[in-house]
Each structure stands twice: as structure tokens, then as C-alpha cells.
C-alpha atoms as an extended CHARMM CRD file, in Angstrom:
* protein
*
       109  EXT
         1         1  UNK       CA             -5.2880000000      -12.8990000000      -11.1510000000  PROA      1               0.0000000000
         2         2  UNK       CA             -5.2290000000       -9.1410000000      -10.1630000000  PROA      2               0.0000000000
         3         3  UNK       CA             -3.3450000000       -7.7660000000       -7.4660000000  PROA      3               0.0000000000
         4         4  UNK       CA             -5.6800000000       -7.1830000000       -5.4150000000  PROA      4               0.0000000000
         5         5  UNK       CA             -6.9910000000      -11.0620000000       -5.0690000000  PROA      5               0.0000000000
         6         6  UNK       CA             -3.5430000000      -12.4650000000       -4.0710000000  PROA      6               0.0000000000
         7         7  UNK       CA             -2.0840000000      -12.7220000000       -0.8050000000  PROA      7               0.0000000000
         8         8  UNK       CA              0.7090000000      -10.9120000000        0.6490000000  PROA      8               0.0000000000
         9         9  UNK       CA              3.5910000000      -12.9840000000        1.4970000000  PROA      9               0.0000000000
        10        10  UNK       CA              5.9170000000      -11.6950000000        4.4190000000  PROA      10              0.0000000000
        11        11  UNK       CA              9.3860000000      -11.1100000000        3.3130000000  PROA      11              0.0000000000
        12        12  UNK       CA             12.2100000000      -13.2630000000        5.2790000000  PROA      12              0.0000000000
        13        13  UNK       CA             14.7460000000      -10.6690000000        4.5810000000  PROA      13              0.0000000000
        14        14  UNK       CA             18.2400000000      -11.5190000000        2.3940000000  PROA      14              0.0000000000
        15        15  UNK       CA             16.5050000000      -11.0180000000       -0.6860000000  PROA      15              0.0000000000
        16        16  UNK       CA             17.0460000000       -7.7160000000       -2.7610000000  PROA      16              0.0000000000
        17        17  UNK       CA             14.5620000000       -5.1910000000       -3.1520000000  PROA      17              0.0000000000
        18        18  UNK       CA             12.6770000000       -5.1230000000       -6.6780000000  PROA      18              0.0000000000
        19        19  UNK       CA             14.2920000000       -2.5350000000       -9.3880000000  PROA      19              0.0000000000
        20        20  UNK       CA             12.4600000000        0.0920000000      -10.8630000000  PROA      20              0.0000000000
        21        21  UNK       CA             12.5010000000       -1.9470000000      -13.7940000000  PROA      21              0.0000000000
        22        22  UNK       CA             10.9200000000       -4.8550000000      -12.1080000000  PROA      22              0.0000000000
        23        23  UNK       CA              8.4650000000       -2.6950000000      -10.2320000000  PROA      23              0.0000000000
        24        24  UNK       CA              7.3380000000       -0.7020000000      -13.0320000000  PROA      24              0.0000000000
        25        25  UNK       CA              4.5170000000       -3.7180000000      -14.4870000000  PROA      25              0.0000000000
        26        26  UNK       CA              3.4430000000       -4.1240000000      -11.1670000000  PROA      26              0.0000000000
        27        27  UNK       CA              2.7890000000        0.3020000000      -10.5670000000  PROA      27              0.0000000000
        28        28  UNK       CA              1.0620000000       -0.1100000000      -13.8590000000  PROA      28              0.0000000000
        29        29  UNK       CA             -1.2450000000       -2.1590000000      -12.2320000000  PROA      29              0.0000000000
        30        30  UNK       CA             -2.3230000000       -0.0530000000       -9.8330000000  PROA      30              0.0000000000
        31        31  UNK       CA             -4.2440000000        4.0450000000       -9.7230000000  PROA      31              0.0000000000
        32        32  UNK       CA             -2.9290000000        6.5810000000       -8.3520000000  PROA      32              0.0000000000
        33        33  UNK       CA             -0.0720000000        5.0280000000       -6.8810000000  PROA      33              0.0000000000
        34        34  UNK       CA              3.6290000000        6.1710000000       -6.7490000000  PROA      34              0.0000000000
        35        35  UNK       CA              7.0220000000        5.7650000000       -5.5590000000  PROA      35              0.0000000000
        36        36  UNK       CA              8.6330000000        8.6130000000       -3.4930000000  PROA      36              0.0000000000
        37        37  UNK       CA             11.7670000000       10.1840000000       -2.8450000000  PROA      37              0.0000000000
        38        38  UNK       CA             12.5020000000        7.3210000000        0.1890000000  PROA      38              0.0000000000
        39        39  UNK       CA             11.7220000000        3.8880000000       -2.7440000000  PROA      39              0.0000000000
        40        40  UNK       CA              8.6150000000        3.6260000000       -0.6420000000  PROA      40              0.0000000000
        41        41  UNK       CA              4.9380000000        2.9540000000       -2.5180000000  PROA      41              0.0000000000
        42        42  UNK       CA              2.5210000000        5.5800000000       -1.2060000000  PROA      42              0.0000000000
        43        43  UNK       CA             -0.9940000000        7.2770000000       -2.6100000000  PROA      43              0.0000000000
        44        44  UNK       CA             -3.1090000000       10.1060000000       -0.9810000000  PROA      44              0.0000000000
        45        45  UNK       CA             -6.4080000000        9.4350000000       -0.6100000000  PROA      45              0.0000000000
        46        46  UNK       CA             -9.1520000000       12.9070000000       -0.7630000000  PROA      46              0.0000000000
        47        47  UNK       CA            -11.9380000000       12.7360000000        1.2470000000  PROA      47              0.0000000000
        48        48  UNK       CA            -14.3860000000       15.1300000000        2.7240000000  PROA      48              0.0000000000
        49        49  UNK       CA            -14.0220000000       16.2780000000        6.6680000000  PROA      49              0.0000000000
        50        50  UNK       CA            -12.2430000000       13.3440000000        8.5930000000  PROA      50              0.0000000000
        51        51  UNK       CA            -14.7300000000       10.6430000000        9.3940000000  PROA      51              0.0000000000
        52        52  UNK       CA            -14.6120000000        9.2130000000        5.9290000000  PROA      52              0.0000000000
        53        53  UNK       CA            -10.8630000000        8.7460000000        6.5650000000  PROA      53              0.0000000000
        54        54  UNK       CA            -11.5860000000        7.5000000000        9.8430000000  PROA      54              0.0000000000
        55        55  UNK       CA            -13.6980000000        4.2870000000        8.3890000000  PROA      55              0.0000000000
        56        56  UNK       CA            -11.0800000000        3.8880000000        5.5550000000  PROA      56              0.0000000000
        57        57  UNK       CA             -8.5870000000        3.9160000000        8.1640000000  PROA      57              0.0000000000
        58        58  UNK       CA            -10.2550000000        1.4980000000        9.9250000000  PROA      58              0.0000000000
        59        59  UNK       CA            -10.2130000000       -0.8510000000        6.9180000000  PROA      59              0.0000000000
        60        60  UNK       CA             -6.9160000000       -0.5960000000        5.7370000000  PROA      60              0.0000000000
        61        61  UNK       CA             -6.1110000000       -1.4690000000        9.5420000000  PROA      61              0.0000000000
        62        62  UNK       CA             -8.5000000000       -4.9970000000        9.5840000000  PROA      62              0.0000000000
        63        63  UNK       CA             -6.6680000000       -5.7110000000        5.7840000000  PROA      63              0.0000000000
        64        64  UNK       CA             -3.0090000000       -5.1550000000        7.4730000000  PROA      64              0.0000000000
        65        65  UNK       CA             -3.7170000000       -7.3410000000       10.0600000000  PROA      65              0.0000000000
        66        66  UNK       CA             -5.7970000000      -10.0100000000        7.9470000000  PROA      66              0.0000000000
        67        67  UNK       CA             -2.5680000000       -9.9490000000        5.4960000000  PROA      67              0.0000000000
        68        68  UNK       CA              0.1330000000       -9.7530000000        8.2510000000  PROA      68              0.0000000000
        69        69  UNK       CA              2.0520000000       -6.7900000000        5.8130000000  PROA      69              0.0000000000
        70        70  UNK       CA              1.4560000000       -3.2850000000        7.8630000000  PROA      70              0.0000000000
        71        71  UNK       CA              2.1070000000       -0.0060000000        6.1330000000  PROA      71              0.0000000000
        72        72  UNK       CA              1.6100000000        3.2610000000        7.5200000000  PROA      72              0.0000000000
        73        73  UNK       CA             -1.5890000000        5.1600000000        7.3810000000  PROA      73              0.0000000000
        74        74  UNK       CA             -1.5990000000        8.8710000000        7.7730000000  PROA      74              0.0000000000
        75        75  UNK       CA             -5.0590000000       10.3760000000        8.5600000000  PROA      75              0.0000000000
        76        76  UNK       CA             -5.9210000000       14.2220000000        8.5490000000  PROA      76              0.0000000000
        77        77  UNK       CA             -8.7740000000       16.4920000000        7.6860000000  PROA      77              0.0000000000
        78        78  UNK       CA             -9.2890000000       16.0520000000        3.9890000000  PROA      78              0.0000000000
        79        79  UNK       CA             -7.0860000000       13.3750000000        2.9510000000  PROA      79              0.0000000000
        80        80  UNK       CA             -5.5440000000       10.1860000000        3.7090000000  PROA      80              0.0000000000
        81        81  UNK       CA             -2.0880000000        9.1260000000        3.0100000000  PROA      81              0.0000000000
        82        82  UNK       CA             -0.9810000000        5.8840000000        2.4220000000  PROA      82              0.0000000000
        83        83  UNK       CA              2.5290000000        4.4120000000        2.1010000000  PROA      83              0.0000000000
        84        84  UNK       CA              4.0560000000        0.8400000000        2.1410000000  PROA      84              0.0000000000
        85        85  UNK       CA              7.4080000000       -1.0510000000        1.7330000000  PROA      85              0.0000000000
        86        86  UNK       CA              9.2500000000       -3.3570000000        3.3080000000  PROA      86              0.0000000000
        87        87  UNK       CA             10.9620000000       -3.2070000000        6.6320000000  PROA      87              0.0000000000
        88        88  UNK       CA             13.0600000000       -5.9630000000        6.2100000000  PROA      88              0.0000000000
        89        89  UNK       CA             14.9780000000       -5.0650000000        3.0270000000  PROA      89              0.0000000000
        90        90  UNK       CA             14.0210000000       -1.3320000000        3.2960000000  PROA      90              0.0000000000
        91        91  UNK       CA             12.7840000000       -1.3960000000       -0.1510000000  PROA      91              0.0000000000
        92        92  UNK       CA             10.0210000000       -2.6100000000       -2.9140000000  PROA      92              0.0000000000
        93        93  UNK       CA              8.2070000000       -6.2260000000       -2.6600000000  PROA      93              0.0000000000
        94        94  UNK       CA              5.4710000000       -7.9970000000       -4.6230000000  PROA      94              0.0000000000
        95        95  UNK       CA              3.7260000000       -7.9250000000       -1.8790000000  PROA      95              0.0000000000
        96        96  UNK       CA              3.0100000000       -3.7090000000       -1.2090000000  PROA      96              0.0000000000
        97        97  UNK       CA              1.6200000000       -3.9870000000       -4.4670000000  PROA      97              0.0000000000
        98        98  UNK       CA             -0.6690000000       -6.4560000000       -3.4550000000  PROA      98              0.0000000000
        99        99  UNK       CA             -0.7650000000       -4.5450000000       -0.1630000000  PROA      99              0.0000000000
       100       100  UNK       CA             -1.7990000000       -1.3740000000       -2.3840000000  PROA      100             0.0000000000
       101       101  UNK       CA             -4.1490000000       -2.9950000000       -4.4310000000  PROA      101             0.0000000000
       102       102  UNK       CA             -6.1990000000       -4.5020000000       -1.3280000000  PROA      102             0.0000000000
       103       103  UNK       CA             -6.2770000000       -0.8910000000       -0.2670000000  PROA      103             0.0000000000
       104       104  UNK       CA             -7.5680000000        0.4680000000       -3.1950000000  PROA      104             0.0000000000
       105       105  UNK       CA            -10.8510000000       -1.9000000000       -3.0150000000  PROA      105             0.0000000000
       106       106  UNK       CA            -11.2100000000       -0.6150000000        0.0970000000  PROA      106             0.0000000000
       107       107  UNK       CA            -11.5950000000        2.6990000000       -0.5080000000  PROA      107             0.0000000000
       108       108  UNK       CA            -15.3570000000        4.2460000000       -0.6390000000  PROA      108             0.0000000000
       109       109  UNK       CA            -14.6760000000        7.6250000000       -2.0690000000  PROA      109             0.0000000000
């Protein structure tokens, strides 16, 4: 099953965050995507003016809410940035893969 057909499950807390190790399979899975300086998951989008963004936006938003995982969404003119971990643990999940995956299918560039 690929990432992006699974469901995000909502982290509890007292679990640790995954290594870069254990991360790595699951960042292979996905385009485009990275982890920054802050261990968070994050991928900027290119897009023409800002209503394109706007309607991504707008989708990632319905997903976030439909998965009950909620990443931040950056919109300007030109590009869209995307970025996702999780609160609890302040770190790397399963589930922000999944998260970026769903994302990914959503996008209409």
C-alpha cells in the first residue's frame, strides 16, 4: 500500500520520534520532500501567480481536517510551502509521511 492510501494515525505522545535511519525508507517514498534544519518534513510547491496556491491550499486544508494531522501551509505569490511533524513529540511520525504523500496527490501543478 503506498503512502498516500493509508491513514494518518494521531500520535498519543510518549513515544520517540523516528531516526533518520528509520525515516529515510519512508523520504524515499516520497518527491521532492525533505527534512530541515528544525527535524520537520517540508516541500515547496511552484506555482504561477497565487490563485493556484490558493485552491491547493484549500485542499491540503479539507485533507488535514479529513485526516485529523494539521501541518502548516505557507502560501505566497509563486510558491507554496509545506511542512509537517509532530506536535506532540516535536519530531518525525509515520504519519507526516502519509500526511505528505496525501498532499502530493493533491497537488495540480
Amino acid at each position: 500500500m503506498s503512502l498516500s492510501e493509508k491513514t494518518c494515525v494521531p500520535c498519543k505522545g510518549g513515544v520517540p520520534p523516528l531516526t533518520s535511519a528509520q525515516y529515510a525508507p519512508l523520504l524515499a517514498q516520497l518527491d521532492g520532500w525533505s527534512v530541515n534544519a528544525a527535524g520537520h518534513l517540508e516541500k515547496t510547491y511552484r506555482h504561477e501567480g497565487f490563485r493556484k496556491g490558493l485552491e491547493f491550499v484549500k485542499r491540503v486544508g479539507e485533507m488535514c481536517e479529513a485526516q485529523g494531522h494539521h501541518g502548516d501551509l505557507h502560501l505566497a505569490w509563486g510558491g507554496t510551502r509545506l511542512e509537517v511533524w509532530t506536535h506532540k513529540i516535536n519530531g518525525l511520525i509515520e504519519a507526516d509521511f502519509i500526511w505528505a504523500a496525501k498532499a502530493d496527490s493533491l497537488w495540480q501543478g
